[in-house]
C-alpha positions as CSV (number, residue, x, y, z in Angstrom):
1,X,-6.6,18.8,34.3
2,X,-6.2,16.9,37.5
3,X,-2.5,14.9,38.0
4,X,-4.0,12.5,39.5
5,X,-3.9,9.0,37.9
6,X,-6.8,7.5,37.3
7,X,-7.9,4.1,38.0
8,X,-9.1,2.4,35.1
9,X,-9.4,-1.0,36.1
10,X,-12.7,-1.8,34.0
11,X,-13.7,-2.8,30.6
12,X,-13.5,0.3,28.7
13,X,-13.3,2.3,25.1
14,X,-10.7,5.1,24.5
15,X,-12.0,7.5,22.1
16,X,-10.2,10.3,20.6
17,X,-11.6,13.5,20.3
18,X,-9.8,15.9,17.7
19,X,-10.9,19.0,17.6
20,X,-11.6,18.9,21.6
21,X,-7.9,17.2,22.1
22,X,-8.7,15.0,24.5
23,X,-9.9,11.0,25.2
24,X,-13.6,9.9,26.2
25,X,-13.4,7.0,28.5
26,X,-16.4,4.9,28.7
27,X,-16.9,1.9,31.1
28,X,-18.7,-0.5,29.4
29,X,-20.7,-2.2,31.9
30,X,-22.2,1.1,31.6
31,X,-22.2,2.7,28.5
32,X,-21.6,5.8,29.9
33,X,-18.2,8.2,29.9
34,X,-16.5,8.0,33.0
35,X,-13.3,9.9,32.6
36,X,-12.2,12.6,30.2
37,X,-8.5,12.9,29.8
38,X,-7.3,16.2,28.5
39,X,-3.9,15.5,26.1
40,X,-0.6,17.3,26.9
41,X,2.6,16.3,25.7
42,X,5.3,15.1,28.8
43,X,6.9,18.8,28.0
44,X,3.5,20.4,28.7
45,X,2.9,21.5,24.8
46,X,-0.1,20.8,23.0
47,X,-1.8,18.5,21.3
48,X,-3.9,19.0,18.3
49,X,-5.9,17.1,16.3
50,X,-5.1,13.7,17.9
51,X,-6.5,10.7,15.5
52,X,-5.9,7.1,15.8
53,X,-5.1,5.3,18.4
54,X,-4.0,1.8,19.3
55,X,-4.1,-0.5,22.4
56,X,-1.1,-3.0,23.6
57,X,-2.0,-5.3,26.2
58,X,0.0,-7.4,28.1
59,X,-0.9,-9.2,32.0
60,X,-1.8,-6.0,33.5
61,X,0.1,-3.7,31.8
62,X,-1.6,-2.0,29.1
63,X,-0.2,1.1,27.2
64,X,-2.1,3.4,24.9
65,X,0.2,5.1,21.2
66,X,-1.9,7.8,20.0
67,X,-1.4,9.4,16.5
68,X,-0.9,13.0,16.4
69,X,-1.2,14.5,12.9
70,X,-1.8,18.3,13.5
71,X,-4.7,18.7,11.5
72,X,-8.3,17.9,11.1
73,X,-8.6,14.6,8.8
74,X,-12.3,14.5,9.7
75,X,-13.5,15.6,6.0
76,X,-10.9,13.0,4.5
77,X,-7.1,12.2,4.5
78,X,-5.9,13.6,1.2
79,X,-3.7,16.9,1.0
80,X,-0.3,18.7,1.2
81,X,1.4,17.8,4.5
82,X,4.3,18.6,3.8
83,X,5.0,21.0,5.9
84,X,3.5,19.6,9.4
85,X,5.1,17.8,11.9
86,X,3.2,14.9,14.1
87,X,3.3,13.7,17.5
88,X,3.7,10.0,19.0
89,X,2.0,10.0,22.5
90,X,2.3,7.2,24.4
91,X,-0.4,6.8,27.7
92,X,-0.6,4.5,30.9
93,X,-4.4,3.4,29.7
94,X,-5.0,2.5,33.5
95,X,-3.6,5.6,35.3
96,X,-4.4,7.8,32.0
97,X,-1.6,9.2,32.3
98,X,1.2,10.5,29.1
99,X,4.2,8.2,29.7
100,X,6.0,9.6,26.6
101,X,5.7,12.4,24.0
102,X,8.0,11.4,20.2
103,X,8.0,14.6,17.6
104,X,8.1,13.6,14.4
105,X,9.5,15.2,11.6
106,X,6.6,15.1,9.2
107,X,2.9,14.7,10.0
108,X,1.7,11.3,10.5
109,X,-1.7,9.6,10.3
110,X,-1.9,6.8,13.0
111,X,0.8,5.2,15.8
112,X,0.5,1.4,15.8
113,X,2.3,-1.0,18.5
114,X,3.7,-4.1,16.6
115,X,2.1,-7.3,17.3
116,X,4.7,-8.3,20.3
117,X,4.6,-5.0,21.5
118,X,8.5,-4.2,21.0
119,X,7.9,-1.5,18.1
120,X,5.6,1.3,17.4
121,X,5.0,2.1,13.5
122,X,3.7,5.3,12.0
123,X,4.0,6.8,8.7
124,X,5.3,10.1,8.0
125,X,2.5,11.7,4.9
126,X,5.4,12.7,2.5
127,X,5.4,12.6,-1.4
128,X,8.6,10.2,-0.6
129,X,7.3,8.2,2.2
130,X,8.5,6.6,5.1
131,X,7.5,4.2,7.8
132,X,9.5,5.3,11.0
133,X,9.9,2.4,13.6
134,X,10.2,3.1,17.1
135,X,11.7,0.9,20.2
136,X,8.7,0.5,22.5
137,X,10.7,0.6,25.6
138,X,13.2,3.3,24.9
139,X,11.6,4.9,22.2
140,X,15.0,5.1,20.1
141,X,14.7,5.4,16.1
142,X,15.1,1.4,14.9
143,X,14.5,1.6,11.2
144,X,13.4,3.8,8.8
145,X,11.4,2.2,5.8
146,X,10.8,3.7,2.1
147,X,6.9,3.2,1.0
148,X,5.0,4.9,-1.2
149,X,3.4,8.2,-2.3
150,X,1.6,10.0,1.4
151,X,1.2,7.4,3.4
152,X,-1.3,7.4,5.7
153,X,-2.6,4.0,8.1
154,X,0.3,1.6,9.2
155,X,-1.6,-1.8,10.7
156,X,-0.7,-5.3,11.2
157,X,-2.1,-8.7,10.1
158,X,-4.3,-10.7,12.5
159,X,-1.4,-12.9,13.0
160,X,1.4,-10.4,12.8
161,X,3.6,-11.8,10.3
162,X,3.1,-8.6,8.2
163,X,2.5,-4.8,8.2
164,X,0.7,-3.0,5.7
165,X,0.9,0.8,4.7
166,X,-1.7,2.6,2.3
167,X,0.0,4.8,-0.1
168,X,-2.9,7.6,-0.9
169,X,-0.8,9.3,-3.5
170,X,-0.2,6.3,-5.9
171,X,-2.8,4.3,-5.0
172,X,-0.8,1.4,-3.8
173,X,-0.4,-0.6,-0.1
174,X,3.0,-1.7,0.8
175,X,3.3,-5.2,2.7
176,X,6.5,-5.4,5.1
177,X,8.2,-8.1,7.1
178,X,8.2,-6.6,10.4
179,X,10.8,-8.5,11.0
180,X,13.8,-7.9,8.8
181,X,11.4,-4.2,7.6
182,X,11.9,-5.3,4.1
183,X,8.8,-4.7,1.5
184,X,7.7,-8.1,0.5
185,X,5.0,-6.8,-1.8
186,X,3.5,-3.7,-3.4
187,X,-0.5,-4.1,-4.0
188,X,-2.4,-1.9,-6.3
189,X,-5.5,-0.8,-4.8
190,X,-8.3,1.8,-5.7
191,X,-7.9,5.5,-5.5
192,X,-6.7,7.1,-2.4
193,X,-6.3,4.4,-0.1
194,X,-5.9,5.4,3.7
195,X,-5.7,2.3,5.5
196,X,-5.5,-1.5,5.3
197,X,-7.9,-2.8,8.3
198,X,-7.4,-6.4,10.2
199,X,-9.7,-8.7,9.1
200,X,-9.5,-12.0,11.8
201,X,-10.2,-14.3,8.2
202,X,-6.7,-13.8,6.6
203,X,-7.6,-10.8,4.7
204,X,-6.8,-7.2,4.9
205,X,-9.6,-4.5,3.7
206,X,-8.5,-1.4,2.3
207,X,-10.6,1.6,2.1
208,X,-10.3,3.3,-0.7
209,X,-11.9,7.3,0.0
210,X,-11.4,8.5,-3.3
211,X,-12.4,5.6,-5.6
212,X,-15.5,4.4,-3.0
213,X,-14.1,1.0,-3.1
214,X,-13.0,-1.9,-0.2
215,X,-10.2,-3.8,-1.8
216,X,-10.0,-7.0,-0.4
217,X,-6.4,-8.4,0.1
218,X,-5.7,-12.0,0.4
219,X,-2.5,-12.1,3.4
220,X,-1.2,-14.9,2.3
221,X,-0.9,-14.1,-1.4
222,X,-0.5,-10.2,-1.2
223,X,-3.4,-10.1,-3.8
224,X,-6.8,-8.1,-4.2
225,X,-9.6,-11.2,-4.3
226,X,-12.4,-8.6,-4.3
227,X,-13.2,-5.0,-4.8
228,X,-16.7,-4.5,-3.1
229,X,-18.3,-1.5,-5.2
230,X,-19.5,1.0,-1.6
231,X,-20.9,3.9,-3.9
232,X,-19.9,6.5,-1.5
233,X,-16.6,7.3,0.3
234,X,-15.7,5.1,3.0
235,X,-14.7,6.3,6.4
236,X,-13.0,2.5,7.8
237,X,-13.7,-1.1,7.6
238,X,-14.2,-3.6,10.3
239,X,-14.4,-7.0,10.2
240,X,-16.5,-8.9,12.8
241,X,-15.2,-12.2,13.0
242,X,-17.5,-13.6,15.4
243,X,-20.7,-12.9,13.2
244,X,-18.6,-12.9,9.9
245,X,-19.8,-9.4,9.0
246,X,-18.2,-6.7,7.4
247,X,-18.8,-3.1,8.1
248,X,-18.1,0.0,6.0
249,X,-19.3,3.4,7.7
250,X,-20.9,5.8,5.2
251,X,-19.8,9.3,7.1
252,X,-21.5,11.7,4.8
253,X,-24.6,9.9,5.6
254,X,-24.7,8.9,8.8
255,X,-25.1,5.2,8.2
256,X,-22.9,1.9,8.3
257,X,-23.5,-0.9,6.0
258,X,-22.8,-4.0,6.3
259,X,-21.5,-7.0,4.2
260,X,-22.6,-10.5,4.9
261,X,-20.1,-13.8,3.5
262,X,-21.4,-15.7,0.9
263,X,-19.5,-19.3,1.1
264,X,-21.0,-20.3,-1.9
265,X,-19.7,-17.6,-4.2
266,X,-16.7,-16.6,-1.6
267,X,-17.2,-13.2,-2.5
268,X,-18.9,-10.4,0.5
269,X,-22.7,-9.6,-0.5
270,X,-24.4,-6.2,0.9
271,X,-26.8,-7.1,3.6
272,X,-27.8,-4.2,4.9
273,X,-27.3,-0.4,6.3
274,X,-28.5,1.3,9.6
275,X,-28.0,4.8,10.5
276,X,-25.8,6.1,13.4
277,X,-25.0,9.8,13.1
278,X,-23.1,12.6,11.2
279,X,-19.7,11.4,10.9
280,X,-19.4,7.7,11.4
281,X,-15.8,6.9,10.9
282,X,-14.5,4.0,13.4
283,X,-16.3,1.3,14.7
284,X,-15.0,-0.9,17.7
285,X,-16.4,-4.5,18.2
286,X,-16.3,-6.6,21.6
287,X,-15.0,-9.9,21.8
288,X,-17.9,-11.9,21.9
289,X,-19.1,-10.1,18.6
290,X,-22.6,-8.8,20.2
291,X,-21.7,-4.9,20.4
292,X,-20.3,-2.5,18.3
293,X,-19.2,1.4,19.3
294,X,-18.9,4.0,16.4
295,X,-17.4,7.2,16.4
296,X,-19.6,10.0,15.0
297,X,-16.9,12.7,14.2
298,X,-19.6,15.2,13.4
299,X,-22.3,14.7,16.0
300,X,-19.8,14.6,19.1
301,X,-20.7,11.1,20.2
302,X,-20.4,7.3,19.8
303,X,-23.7,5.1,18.5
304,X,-23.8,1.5,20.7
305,X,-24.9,-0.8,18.1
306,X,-26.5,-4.6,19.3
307,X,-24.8,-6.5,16.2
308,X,-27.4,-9.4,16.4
309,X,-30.1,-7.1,14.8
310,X,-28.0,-4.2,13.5
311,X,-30.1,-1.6,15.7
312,X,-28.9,1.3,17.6
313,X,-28.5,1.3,21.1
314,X,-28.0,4.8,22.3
315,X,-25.7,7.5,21.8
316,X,-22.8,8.4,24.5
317,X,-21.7,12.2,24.0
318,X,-18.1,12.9,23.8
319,X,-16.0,15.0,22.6
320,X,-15.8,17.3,19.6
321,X,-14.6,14.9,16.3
322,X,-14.7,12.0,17.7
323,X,-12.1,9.4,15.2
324,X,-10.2,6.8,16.9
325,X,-11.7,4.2,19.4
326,X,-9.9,1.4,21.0
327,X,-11.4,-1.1,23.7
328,X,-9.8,-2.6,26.6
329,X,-11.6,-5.7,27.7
């Protein structure tokens, strides 16, 4: 791998690759990969099975904290972990460059910047969970918070007045004040949930892998208004607020589908389903709505979907397991 920083002064997507430990760039004027990025912890060591990822974004800084788990979560998140230990990266996403490598005690599942970008979250996937939260700048231990049963995602509301953790071993998601890291609520979900997603119409949407359900959580009354029936297991949810669509990816068939909002019955009604490719796990909207990346974990590439007629684009190779995909725009 070349020290050289990069120069990544376009609008891009970051997708992790697990299995091939490193990050796809692609330049999305283009729609094609322009840099691959080869992970190594700041102490040379490596990295395996990267995850999730997210982006913080500030003027023209933006940074890059990448979930390290140790193992393979491509054929679900479930499982004894025990005895692994996970990694916090965090990366320059301009010069592509590892700024900061955190070990971690216990395996984790994703690393999450807070909403002001002070804090990075992640879980640790014990049978006594935690939440560990980080200092941003430093990267000192703050605060250490008791969840539930193997937790897995750690996300944030839209507006960021509260953090959510799915508990996959009792079936529960765990609402916290980031600000005082107090649980303000503890929401029983379906079976095996592994992560609450940001939905930009003051809901969270919690996939639930084992009990093929999408609970629906209201944010401002910590309750489940709808649990949308998917009939197979869900890889991740993502709301389009732009289009008011929501899309569940069907990995063991290749396919998302996608809800449509029905105002008059305020309830999500199945519109549709288009295929993508083995694997589809994340999906990544712009912010105008019109264009949606999804990572295929089994096929080695992301599917460029135009949102306005739910058809497929093209598809970029990457990486082995592609998971995680942020976009800088």
């Amino acid at each position: 791998m070349s020290m050289e920083d990069k120069q990544i002064d376009y609008p891009a997507a970051y997708v992790i690759n697990g299995e091939s430990s490193t990050i796809s760039v692609i330049d999305l004027d283009k729609n094609t990969v322009s840099e691959t990025i080869e992970l190594m912890g700041t102490d040379n060591s490596m990295v395996m099975w990267p995850h999730h990822l997210s982006l913080y974004s500030i003027f023209d800084m933006h940074r890059l904290a990448i979930g390290v788990p140790g193992m393979d979560l491509s054929a679900g998140h479930s499982g004894g972990m025990n005895d692994m230990k996970g990694k916090v990266l965090v990366m320059d996403a301009v010069k592509g460059k590892i700024l900061k490598t955190v070990d971690l005690p216990v395996s984790n599942h994703n690393a999450i910047y807070s909403s002001n970008g002070r804090e990075i979250w992640v879980s640790q996937m014990e049978m006594n969970g935690k939440v560990l939260v980080y200092d941003a700048q430093t990267y000192a231990l703050k605060n250490t918070i008791a969840v539930g049963m193997e937790p897995a995602e750690v996300s944030f509301s839209a507006d960021g007045s509260k953090a959510y953790v799915a508990n996959g071993g009792d079936n529960t998601v765990s609402v916290i004040d980031p600000v005082n890291k107090t649980i303000i609520a503890t929401i029983p979900v379906g079976a095996e949930p592994v992560g609450a997603w940001v939905g930009y119409d003051g809901k969270m949407y919690v996939d639930n892998e084992e009990g093929k359900t999408i609970s629906v959580v209201d944010v401002s009354t910590n309750a489940v208004i709808q649990t949308i029936d998917v009939g197979f297991m869900p890889g991740s949810a993502a709301h389009n607020g732009v289009k008011k669509e929501l899309w569940i990816t069907d990995p063991d068939n290749g396919k998302v589908h996608y809800w449509s909002w029905d105002g008059s019955s305020s309830q999500w009604t199945h519109a549709g389903s288009f295929n993508t490719a083995a694997g589809a796990h994340a999906v990544a909207f712009t912010a105008d709505g019109n264009t949606a990346y999804v990572t295929n974990q089994m096929a080695a590439s992301v599917s460029v979907i135009n949102v306005n007629n739910h058809s497929k684009v093209k598809d970029i190779p990457v990486g082995k397991k592609p998971n995680g995909i942020v976009l800088k725009q």
